[in-house]
C-alpha positions as CSV (number, residue, x, y, z in Angstrom):
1,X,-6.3,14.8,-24.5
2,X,-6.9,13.0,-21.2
3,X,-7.8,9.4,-20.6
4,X,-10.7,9.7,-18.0
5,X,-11.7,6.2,-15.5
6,X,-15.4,5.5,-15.1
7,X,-14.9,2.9,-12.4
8,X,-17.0,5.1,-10.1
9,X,-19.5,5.3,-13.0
10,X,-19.4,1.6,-13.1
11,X,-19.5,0.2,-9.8
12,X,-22.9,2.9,-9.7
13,X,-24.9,0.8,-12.1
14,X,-23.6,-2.5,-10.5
15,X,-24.5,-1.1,-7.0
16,X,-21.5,-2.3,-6.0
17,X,-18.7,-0.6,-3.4
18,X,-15.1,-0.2,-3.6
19,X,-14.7,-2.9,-0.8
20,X,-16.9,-5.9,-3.2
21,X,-14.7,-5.0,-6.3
22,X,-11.2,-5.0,-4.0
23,X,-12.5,-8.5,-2.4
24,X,-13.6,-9.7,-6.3
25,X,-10.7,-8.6,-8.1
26,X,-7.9,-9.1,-5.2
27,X,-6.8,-5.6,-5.7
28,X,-5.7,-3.7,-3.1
29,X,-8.3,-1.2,-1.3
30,X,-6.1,2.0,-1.6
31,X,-5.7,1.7,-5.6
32,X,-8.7,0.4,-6.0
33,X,-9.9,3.8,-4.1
34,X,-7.2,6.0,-6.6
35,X,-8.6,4.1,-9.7
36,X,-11.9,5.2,-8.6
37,X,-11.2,8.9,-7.4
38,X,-8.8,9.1,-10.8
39,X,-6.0,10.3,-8.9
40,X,-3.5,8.0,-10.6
41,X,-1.5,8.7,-13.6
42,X,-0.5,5.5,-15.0
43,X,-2.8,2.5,-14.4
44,X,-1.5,-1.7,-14.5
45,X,-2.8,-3.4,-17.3
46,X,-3.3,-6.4,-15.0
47,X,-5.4,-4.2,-13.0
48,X,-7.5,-3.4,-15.7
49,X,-8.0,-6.8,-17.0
50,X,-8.8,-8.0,-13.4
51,X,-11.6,-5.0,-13.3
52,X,-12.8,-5.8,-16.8
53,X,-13.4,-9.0,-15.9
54,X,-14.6,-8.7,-12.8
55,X,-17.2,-6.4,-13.2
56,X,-18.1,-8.5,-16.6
57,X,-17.9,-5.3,-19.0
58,X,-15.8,-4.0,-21.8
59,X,-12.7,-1.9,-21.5
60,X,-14.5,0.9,-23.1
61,X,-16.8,1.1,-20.2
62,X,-14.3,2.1,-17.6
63,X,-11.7,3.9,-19.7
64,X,-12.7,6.4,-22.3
65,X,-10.6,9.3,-24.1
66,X,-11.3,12.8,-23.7
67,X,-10.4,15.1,-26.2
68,X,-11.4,18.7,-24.4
């Protein structure tokens, strides 16, 4: 079981870059870039909450489980 990040997914639909949602959010670039690349094994709830809202979706659209 694996928890799999959609941001790249996400930011797709919005047309958005990782630059806009590092400049919305106030994260920094680099884990924004991780987040989005899911090369990062644990994740800040604050980040998610600042992504959630920033990108004005629901948690389950960025973070899913995946039970292969």
């Amino acid at each position: 079981m694996a928890i799999r990040i959609l941001l790249s997914r996400k930011l797709g639909e919005l047309r958005w870059n990782q630059a806009q949602l590092a400049r919305k959010t106030g994260i920094r670039p680099n884990t924004i870039n991780e987040l989005y690349h899911e090369l990062v094994e644990r994740v800040s709830l604050g980040h998610i909450a600042l992504i959630v809202t920033g990108v004005n979706c629901k948690l389950s659209n960025i973070l899913v489980r995946d039970d292969d």
